[in-house]
C-alpha positions in Angstrom: 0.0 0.0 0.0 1.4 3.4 -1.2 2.6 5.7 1.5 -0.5 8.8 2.2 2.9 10.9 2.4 6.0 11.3 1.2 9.0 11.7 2.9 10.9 14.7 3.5 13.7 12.8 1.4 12.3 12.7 -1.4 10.7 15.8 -1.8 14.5 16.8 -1.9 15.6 14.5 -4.5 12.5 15.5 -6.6 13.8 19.4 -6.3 17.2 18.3 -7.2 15.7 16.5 -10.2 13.9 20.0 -11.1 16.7 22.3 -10.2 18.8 20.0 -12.2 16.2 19.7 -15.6 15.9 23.5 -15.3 19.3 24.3 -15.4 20.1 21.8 -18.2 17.0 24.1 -20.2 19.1 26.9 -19.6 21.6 26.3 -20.5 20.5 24.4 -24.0 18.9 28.2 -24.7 22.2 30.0 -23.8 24.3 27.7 -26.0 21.2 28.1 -28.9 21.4 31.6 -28.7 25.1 32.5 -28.1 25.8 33.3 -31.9 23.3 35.7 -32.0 24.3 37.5 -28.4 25.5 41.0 -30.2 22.2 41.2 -32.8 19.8 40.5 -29.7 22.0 43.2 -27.4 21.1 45.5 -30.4 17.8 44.8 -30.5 17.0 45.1 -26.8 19.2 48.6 -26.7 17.7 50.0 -29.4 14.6 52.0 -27.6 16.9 53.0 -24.8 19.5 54.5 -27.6 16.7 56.2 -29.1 15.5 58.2 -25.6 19.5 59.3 -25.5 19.5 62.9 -25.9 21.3 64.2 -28.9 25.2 63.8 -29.1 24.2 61.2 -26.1 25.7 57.6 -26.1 25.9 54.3 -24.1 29.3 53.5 -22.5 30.8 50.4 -20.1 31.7 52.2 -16.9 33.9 49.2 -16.4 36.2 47.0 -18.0 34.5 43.4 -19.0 31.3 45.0 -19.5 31.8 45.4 -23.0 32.1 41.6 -23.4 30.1 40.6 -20.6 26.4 42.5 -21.2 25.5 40.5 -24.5 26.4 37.3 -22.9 24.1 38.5 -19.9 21.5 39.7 -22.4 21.8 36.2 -23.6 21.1 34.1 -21.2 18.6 36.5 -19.5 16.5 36.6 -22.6 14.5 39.3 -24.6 12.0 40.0 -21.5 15.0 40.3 -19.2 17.6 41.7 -21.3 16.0 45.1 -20.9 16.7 45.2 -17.0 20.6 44.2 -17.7 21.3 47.9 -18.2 20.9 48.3 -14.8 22.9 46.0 -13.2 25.9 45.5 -16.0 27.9 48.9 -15.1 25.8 50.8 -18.6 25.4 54.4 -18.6 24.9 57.0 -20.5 27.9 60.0 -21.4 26.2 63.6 -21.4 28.6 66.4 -21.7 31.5 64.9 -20.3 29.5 63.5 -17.1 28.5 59.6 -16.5 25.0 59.1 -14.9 22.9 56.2 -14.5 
């Protein structure tokens, strides 16, 4: 006769087993999509490059975010991509001054 409940034991192996199949999903996007990381970037920074003032531009206020924010933009996805800017060290250069 089947157990009414099931242990506490294997509620954690059955979260392993989903932590585990989500990663793996993932992943399998990130790898699908990596050749493509610098067209979606584009796409995705398009509206906020057109709300830059004139003259106005994006810039990496540090080093590896050049190389680092399509990758993120990547394996964040479209929907998420658009709140990268805000943690990935983007800003935008107004006369002279960096602001976020």
């Amino acid at each position: 006769m089947p157990e009414a409940q099931e242990s506490f034991i294997s509620h954690l192996v059955e979260l392993r087993t989903r932590l585990i199949r989500a990663f793996l999903a993932v992943l399998v996007i990130f790898v699908c999509l990596f050749p493509w990381a610098k067209e979606l970037y584009a796409i995705v920074a398009q509206p906020l490059l057109a709300a830059l003032p004139q003259g106005g531009q994006m810039i990496a206020t540090d080093v590896v975010g050049v190389f680092i924010v399509p990758m993120k933009v990547t394996a964040g996805g479209l929907p998420r991509g658009v709140a990268v800017r805000s943690v990935s060290g983007l800003g935008f250069r107004r006369a002279g001054s960096v602001c976020t």
